[in-house]
C-alpha positions in Angstrom: 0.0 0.0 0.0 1.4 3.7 -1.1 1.2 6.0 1.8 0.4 9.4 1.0 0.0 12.1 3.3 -4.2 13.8 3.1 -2.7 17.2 3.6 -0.4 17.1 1.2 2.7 16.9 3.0 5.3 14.6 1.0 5.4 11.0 3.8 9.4 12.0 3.8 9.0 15.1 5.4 6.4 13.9 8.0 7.7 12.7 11.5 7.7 9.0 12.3 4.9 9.3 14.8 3.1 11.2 12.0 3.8 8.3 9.0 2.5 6.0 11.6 -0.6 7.9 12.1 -1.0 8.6 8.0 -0.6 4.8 7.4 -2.7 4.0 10.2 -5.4 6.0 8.6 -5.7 4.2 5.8 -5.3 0.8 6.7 -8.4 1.0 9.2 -9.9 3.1 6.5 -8.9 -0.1 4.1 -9.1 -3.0 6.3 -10.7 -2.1 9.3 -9.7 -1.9 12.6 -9.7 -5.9 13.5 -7.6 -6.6 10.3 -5.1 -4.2 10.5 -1.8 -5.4 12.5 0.9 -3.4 14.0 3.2 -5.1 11.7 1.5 -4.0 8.4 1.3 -0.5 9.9 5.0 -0.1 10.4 6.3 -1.3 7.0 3.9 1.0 5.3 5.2 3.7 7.5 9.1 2.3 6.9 9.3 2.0 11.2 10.3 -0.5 13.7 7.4 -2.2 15.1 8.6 -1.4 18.4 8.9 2.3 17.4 4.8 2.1 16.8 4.7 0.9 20.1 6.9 3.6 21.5 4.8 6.3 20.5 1.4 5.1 20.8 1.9 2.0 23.3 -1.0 -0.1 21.3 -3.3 -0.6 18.8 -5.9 0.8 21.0 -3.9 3.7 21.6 -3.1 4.5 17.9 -6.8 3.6 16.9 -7.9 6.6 19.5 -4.5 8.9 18.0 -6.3 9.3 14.6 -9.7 9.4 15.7 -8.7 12.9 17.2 -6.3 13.9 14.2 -9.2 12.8 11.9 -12.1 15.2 14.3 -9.8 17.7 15.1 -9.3 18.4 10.6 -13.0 18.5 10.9 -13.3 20.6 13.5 -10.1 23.0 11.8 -12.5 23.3 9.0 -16.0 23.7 10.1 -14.3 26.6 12.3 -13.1 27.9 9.4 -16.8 27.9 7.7 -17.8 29.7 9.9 -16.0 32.7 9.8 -15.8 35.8 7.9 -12.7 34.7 6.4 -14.1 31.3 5.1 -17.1 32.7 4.0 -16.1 35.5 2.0 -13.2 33.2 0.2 -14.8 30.5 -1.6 -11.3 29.1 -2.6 -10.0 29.1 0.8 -12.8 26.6 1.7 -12.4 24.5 -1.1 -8.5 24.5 -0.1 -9.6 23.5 3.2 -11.8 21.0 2.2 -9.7 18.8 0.5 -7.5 17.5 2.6 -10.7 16.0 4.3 -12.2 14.1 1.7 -10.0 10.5 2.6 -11.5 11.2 6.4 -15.2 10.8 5.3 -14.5 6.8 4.2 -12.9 6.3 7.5 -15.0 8.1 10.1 -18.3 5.8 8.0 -16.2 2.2 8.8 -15.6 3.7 12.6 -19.0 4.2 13.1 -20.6 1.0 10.7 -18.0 -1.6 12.4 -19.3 -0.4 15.7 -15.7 -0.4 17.7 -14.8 1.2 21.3 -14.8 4.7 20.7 -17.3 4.9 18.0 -19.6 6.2 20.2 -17.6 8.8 21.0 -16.8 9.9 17.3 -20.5 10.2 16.6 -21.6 12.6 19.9 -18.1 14.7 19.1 -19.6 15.1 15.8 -22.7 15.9 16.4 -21.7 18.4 19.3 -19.6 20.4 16.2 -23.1 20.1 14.2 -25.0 21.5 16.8 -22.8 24.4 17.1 -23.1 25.6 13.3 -26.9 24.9 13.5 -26.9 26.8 16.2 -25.4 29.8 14.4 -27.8 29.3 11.4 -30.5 29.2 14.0 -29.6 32.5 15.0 -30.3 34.1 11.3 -34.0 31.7 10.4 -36.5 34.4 9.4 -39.0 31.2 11.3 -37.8 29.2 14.8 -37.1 25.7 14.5 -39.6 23.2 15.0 -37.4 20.1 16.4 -34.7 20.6 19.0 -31.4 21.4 18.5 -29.6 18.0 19.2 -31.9 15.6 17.1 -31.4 17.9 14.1 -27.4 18.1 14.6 -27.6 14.1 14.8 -29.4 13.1 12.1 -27.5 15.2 10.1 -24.5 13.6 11.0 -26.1 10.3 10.1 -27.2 11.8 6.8 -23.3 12.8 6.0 -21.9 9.9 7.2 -24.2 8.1 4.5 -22.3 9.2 2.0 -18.6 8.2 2.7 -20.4 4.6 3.5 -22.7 3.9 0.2 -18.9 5.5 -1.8 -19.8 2.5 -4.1 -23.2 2.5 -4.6 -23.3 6.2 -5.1 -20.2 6.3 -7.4 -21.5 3.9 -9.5 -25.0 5.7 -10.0 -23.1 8.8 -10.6 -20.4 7.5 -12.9 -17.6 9.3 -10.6 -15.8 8.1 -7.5 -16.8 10.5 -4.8 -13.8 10.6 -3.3 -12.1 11.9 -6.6 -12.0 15.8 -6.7 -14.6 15.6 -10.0 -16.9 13.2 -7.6 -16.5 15.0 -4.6 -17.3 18.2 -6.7 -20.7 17.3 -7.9 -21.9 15.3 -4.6 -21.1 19.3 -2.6 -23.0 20.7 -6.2 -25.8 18.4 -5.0 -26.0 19.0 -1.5 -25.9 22.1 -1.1 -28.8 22.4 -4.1 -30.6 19.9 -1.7 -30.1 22.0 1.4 -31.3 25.0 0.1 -34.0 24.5 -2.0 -37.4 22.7 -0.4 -38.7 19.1 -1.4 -41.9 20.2 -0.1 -44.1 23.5 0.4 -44.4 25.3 4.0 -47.8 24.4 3.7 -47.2 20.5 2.9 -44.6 20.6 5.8 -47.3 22.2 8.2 -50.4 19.3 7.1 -47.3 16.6 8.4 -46.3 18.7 11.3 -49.8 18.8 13.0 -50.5 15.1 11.9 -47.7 14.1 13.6 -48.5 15.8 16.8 -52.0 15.0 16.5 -53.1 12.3 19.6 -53.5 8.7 18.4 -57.1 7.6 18.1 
């Protein structure tokens, strides 16, 4: 397996405990977290089994390491999204965003295979959700009709979608998401999705009130 760097940072350049971390990623992206060994780790990072073990003590341990490289990158980003400066620079965001797009594929097998510490990645996630709904909360011409923290976690299972059906999704679309043209048209889509209505107010009110409408 090639080992390449997601921020663009040539794997020569990158400190051992950081080529460990990189070709972590992407065998528990590839294989999964059971099937990855500490052995195939180091020789795709060129280290010393024991030098794995010297930085990050276990499997466990380095399992945990890139879960918090891979939310802290999202967290970098959404910050960044969020601010004048993001907003106002389209290219800086697309810039930003790239480095992101191998993340997506393993944050969905984190939270499909079901490990220790999935948990964890989902509620982290939906905390940084509910902080940028929160903001767009603030600027709704009309208050919010579900709570705050529902709305934050479904769309975090709603994301996470994506990255998991990669195949099913590429194939329909005739482009690999994860490619830059894929990845291109699936944001296209969203964000046409996000901002324009499948139903009318008044369709979405006739469903509100039958849903809060007493069984017979």
């Amino acid at each position: 397996m090639r080992i390449t760097n997601a921020r663009g940072v040539p794997n020569e350049d990158l400190t051992a405990r950081a080529r460990i971390r990189d070709a972590a990623l992407q065998y528990f992206t590839e294989y999964g977290f059971a099937r990855a060994t500490i052995r195939e780790i180091a020789r795709a990072a060129g280290v010393s089994q024991g030098l794995v073990r010297h930085h990050f003590g276990s499997k466990e341990e380095l399992g945990r390491a890139c879960d918090a490289y891979v939310l802290q990158a999202m967290r970098e980003y959404l910050e960044l999204a969020t601010t004048e400066e993001g907003l106002g620079d389209p290219r800086t965001l697309k810039e930003a965003r790239s480095p992101l797009l191998p993340f997506g594929r393993y944050l969905a097998r984190a939270l499909i295979d079901d490990l220790d510490g999935a948990g964890q990645i989902f509620d982290q996630m939906v905390a940084m959700t509910e902080q940028v709904l929160g903001e767009a909360d603030k600027r709704r011409t009309t208050p919010p009709t579900a709570d705050l923290r529902t709305r934050a976690a479904l769309m975090v299972a709603m994301e996470m979608g994506i990255p998991a059906f990669q195949a099913h999704i590429s194939r329909s679309i005739g482009a690999d998401i994860f490619s830059p043209e894929g990845d291109r048209r699936v944001v296209l889509a969203m964000l046409d999705i996000t901002t324009h209505p499948v139903i009318s107010a008044d369709e979405a009110g006739a469903l509100r009130r039958g849903m809060e409408e007493p069984d017979a």
